[in-house]
C-alpha positions in Angstrom: 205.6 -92.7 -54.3 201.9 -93.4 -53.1 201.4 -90.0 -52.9 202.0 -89.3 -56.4 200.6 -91.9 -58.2 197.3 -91.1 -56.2 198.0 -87.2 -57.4 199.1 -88.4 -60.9 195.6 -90.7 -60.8 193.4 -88.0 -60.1 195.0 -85.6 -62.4 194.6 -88.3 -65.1 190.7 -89.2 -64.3 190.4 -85.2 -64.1 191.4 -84.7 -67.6 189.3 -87.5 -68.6 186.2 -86.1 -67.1 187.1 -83.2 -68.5 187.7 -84.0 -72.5 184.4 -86.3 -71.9 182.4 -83.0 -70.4 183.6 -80.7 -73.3 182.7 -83.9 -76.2 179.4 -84.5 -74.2 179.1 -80.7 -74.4 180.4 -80.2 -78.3 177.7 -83.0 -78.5 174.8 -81.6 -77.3 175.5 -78.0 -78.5 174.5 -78.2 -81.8 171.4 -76.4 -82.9 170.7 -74.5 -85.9 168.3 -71.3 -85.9 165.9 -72.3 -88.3 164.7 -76.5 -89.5 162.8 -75.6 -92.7 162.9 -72.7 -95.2 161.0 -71.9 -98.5 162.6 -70.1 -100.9 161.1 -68.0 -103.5 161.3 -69.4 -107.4 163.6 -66.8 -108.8 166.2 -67.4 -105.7 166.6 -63.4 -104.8 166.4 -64.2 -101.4 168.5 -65.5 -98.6 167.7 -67.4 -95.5 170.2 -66.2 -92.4 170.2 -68.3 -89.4 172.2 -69.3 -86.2 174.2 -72.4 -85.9 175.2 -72.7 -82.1 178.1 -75.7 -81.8 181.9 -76.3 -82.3 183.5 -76.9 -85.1 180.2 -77.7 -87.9 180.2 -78.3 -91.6 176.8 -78.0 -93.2 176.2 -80.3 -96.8 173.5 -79.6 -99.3 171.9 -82.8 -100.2 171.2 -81.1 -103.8 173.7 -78.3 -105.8 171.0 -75.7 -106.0 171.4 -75.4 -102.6 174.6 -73.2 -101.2 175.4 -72.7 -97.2 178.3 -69.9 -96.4 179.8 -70.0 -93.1 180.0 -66.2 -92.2 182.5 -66.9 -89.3 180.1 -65.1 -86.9 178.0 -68.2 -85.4 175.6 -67.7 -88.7 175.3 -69.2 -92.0 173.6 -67.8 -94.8 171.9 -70.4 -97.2 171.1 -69.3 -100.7 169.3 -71.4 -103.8 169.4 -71.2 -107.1 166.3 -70.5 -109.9 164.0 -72.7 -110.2 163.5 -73.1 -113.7 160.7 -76.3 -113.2 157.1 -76.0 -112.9 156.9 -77.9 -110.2 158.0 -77.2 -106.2 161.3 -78.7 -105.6 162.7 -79.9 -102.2 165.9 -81.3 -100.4 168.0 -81.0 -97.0 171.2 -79.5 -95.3 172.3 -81.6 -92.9 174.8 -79.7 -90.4 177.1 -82.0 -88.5 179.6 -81.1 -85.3 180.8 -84.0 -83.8 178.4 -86.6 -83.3 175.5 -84.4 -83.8 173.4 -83.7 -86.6 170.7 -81.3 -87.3 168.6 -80.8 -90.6 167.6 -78.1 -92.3 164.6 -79.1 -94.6 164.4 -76.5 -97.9 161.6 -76.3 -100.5 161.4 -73.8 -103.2 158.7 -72.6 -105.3 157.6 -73.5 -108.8 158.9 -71.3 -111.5 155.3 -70.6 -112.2 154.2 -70.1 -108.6 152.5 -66.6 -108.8 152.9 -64.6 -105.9 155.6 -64.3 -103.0 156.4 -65.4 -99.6 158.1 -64.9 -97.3 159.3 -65.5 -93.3 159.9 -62.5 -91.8 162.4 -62.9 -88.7 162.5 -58.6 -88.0 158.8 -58.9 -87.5 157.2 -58.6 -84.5 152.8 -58.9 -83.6 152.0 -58.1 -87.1 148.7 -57.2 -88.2 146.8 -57.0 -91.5 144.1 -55.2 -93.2 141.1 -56.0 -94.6 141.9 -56.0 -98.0 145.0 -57.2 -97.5 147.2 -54.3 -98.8 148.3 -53.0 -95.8 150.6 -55.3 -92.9 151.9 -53.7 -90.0 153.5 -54.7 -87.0 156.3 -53.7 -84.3 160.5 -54.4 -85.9 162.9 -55.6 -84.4 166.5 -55.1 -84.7 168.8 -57.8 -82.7 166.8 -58.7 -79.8 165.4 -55.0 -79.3 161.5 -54.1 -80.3 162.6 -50.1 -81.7 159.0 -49.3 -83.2 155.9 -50.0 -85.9 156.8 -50.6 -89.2 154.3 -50.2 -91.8 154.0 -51.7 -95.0 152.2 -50.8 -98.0 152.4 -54.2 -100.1 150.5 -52.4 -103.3 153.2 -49.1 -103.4 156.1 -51.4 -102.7 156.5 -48.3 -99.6 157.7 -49.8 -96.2 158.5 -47.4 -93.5 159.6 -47.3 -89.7 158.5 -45.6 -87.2 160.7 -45.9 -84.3 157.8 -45.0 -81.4 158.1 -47.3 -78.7 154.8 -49.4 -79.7 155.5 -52.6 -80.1 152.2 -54.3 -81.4 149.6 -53.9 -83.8 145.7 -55.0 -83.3 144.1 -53.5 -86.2 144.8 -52.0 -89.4 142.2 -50.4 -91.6 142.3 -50.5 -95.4 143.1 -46.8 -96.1 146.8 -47.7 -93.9 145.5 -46.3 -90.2 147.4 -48.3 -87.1 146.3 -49.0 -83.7 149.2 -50.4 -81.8 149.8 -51.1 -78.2 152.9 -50.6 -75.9 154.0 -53.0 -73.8 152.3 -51.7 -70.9 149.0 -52.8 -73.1 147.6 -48.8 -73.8 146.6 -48.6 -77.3 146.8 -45.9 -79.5 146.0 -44.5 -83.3 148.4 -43.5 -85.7 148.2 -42.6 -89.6 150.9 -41.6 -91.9 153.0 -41.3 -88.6 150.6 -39.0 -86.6 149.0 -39.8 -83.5 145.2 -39.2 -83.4 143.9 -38.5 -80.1 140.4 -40.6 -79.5 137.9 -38.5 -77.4 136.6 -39.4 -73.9 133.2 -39.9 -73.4 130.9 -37.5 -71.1 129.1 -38.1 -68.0 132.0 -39.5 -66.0 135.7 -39.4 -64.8 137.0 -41.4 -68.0 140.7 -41.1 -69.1 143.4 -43.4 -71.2 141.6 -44.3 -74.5 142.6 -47.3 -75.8 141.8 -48.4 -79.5 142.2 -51.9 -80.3 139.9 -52.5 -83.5 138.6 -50.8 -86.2 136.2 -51.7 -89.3 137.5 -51.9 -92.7 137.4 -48.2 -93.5 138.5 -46.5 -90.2 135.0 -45.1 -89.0 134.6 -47.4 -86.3 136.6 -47.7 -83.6 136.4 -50.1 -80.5 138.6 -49.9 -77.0 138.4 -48.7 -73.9 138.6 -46.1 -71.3 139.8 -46.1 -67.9 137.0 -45.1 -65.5 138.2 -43.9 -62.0 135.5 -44.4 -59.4 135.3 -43.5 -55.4 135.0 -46.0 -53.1 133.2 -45.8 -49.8 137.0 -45.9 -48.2 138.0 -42.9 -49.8 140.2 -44.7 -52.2 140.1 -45.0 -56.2 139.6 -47.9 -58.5 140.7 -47.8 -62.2 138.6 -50.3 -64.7 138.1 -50.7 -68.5 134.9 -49.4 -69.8 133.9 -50.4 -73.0 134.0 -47.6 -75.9 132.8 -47.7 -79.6 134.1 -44.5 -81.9 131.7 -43.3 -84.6 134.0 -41.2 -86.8 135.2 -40.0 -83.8 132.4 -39.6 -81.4 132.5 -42.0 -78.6 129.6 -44.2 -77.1 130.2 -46.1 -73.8 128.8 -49.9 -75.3 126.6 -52.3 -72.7 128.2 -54.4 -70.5 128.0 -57.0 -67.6 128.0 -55.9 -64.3 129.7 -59.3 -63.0 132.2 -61.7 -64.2 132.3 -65.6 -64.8 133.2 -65.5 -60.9 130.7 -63.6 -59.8 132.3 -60.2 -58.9 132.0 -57.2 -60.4 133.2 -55.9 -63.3 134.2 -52.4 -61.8 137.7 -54.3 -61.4 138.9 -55.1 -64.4 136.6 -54.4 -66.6 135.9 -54.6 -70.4 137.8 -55.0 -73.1 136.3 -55.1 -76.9 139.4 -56.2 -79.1 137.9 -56.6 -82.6 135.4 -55.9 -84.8 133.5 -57.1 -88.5 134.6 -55.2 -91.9 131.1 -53.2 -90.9 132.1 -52.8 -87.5 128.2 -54.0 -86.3 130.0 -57.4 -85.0 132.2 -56.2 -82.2 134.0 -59.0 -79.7 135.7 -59.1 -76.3 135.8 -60.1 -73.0 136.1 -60.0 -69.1 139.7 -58.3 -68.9 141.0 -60.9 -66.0 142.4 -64.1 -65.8 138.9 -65.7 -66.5 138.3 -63.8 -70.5 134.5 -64.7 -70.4 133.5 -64.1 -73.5 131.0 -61.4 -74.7 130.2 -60.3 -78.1 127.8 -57.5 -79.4 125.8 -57.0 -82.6 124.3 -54.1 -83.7 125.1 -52.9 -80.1 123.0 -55.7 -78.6 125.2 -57.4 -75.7 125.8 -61.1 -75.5 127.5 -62.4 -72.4 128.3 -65.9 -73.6 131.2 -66.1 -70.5 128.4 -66.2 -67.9 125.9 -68.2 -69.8 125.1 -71.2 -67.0 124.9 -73.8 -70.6 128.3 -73.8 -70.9 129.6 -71.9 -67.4 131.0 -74.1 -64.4 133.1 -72.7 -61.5 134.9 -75.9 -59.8 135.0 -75.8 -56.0 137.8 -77.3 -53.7 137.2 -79.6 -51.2 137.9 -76.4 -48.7 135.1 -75.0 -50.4 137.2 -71.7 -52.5 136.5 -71.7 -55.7 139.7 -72.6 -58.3 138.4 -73.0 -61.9 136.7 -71.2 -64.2 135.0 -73.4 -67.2 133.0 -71.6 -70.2 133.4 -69.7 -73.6 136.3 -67.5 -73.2 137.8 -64.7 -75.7 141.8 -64.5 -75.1 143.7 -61.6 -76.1 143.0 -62.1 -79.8 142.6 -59.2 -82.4 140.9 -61.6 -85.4 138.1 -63.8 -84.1 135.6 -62.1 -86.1 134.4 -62.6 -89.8 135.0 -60.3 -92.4 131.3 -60.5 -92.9 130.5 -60.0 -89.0 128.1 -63.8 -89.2 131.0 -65.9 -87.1 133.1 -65.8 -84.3 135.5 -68.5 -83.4 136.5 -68.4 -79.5 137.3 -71.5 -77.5 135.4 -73.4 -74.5 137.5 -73.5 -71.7 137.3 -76.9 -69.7 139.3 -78.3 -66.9 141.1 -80.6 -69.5 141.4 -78.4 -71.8 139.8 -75.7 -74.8 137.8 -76.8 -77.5 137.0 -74.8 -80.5 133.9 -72.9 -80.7 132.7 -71.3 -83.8 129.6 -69.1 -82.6 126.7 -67.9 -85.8 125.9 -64.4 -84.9 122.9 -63.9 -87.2 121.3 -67.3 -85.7 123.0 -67.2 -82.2 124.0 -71.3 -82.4 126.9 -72.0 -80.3 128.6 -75.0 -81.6 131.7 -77.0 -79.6 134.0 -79.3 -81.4 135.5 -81.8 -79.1 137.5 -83.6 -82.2 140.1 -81.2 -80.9 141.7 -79.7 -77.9 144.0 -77.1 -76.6 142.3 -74.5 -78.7 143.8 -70.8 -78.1 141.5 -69.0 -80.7 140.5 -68.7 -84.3 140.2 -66.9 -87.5 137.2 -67.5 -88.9 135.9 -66.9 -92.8 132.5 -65.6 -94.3 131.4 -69.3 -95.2 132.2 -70.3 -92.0 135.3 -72.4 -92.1 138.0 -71.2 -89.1 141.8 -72.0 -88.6 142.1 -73.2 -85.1 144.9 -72.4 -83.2 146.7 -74.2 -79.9 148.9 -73.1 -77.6 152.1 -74.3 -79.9 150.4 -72.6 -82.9 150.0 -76.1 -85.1 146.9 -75.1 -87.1 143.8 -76.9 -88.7 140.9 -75.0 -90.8 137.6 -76.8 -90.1 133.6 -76.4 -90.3 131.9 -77.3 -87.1 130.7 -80.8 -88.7 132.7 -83.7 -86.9 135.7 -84.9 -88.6 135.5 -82.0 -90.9 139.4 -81.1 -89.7 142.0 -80.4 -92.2 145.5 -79.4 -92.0 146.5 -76.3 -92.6 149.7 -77.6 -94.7 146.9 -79.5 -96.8 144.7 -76.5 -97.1 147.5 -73.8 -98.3 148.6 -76.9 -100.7 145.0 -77.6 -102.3 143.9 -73.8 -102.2 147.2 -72.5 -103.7 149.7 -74.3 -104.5 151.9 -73.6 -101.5 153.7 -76.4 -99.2 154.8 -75.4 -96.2 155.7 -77.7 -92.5 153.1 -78.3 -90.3 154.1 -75.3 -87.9 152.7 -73.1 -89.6 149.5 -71.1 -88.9 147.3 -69.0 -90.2 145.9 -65.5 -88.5 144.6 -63.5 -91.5 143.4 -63.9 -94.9 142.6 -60.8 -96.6 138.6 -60.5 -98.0 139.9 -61.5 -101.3 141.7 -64.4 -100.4 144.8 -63.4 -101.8 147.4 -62.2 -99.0 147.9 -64.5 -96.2 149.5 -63.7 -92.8 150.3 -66.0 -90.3 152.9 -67.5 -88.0 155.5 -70.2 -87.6 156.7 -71.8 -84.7 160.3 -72.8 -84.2 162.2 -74.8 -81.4 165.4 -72.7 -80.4 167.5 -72.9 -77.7 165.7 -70.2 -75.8 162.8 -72.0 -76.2 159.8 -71.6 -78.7 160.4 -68.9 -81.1 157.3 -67.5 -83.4 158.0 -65.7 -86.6 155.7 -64.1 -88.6 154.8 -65.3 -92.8 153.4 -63.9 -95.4 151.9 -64.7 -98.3 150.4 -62.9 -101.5 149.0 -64.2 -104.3 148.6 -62.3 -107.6 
């Protein structure tokens, strides 16, 4: 009789443990795709996102708000027209359980002139100059198939299922330079690859593009040079390479890095250059980026300049930290007008913002904020600042001159959006935006391209 009740006991506490594992796991399961959306005003489009949970009911705080359980794990949430001259804004709160999660939804004015849009099929889009051309690697599911490219004044979007996955440059006449996820570049128009020439003099392979001014005539990348050593073996590095309508020039360069090697291994990499293409900017290509930018072909190695450089020594005496100006792997961190560059000081507690004046040479640090990736700067010298969680202010270098870039889209045109979002082009115009937004997901962060375009 022991025997059982001990057997009945445990099967009891089993069950328990079990019905309180599955409504601790119901209740931590819930999580929704997507936390804001804005819609367009004349409520064409539709917002498709994930809902991972149990059972889950979703409820509109407002009626021009409608969510449709497909069945599938996804909703699709739709709005009606907004007839009002004035943004409108309201929740879904989806519920499973215990849980709760909110979407937030805002919705342009009626009068708002332009579109935008969050594009979730995007992937490492880049703009042109004038804005009329985006182009960037598609997705479809969780597979990158190729470069789409977008004409935004024809209305003419087409795929081009390649195997590139990124874009680093786009001129304004619709030219591409992509990379592959091995990092190569390459040059495409209407579909075709171009084939860059290799410079003379030297055992130079693998051109790699990754920037070009406005109209297509300048190019800037790389080649790989492969060089003999004493022991009979090879070495591959990056030598910097400017095209001139096609005629390639091997550009200045360091012959160490910010540790003090050389730069035969690595090398060089040039990522992006002014609408002119006379402002051209880059860096170390290793884990250190100094920085180093060129105008009118004249080299300046701001990574090893001893103002700013610091290389932090153990107490075994090995060297373990780099500090100074660094580029990262940014294709934008030049002005349209070639007279700012905005990079980021690397310390051991973190990156300040750096906004450099190529026609004066000033270097100026802003320590009112941290954690800085990069920047885009503008021709009046204002920059959006990015860190590594992409949450975005557009500043001058005066102290305390910070603003948001929620407040800034807001004030400048009439667009709210949450304060994920940040901004990584603006055409020379100022009326087409491109940028990204930052969402928690249960993979983790998830960053989806936006666009804007004002008319």
């Amino acid at each position: 009789m022991k025997r059982h009740f001990i057997i009945y006991l445990l099967a009891t506490l089993s069950a328990a443990l079990m019905t309180a594992c599955q409504e601790l796991h119901d209740d931590t399961l819930l999580s929704i795709s997507v936390t804001s959306w804005t819609f367009n005003a004349d409520g064409s489009d539709t917002l498709h996102l994930t809902v991972q949970g149990g059972d889950w009911t979703a409820e509109p705080a407002q009626d021009w708000v409608t969510v449709h359980d497909n069945g599938d794990g996804t909703a699709s949430v739709t709005a009606l027209e907004n007839t009002e001259n004035s943004q409108r804004s309201t929740t879904v709160t989806f519920r499973s359980g215990s849980m709760e999660q909110t979407l937030s939804v805002d919705q342009l004015p009626h009068l708002f002139d332009g579109e935008f849009r969050v594009m979730y099929d995007w992937a490492d889009p880049a703009m042109s100059r004038d804005g009329r051309y985006i182009a960037g690697g598609y997705l479809e599911g969780d597979s990158y198939l190729g470069m789409f490219v977008w004409d935004l004044e024809t209305g003419e979007y087409t795929k081009y299922p390649n195997g590139y996955t990124t874009a680093t440059s786009v001129s304004n006449n619709g030219m591409i330079i992509m990379n592959n996820s091995s990092g190569t570049g390459a040059l495409m128009k209407d579909g075709e690859i171009i084939d860059l020439a290799l410079p003379e003099g030297g055992d130079y392979s693998t051109p790699s593009p990754f920037g070009c001014s406005a109209d297509g005539s300048i190019i800037v990348g790389t080649v790989r040079e492969n060089v003999l050593m004493p022991n009979g073996s090879y070495f591959s590095n990056h030598v910097p390479v400017k095209w001139t309508n096609g005629v390639p020039e091997i550009m200045e360069y360091p012959d160490h890095g910010m540790w003090g090697a050389s730069y035969h291994s690595p090398g060089v990499i040039p990522r992006c250059c002014s609408a002119d293409g006379s402002v051209i900017v880059g860096s170390e290509w290793s884990n250190t980026f100094g920085a180093i930018y060129w105008v009118d072909g004249r080299m300046v190695d701001l990574g090893n300049d001893p103002e700013y450089m610091n290389i932090l020594v153990g107490s075994d005496g090995v060297p373990y930290f780099a500090e100074g100006i660094v580029s990262y792997a940014q294709y934008n961190t030049v002005s349209h007008n070639g007279d700012y560059i905005a990079l980021a000081y690397r310390k051991y507690e973190g990156n300040y913002p750096v906004l450099i004046n190529t026609r004066t040479g000033e270097v100026v640090v802003n320590k009112d904020y941290s954690y800085a990736t990069s920047g885009t700067p503008m021709d009046d010298g204002r920059f959006f600042y990015r860190n590594n969680n992409l949450q975005a202010v557009t500043m001058t270098m005066e102290p305390g001159s910070g603003q948001t870039v929620q407040q800034y889209l807001q004030d400048t045109y009439g667009l709210r959006v949450s304060d994920d979002y940040s901004v990584s082009y603006i055409s020379d115009d100022g009326k087409t935006i491109l940028g990204w937004m930052v969402r928690e997901s249960a993979m983790g962060m998830a960053y989806y391209p936006w666009y804007a375009r004002f008319n």
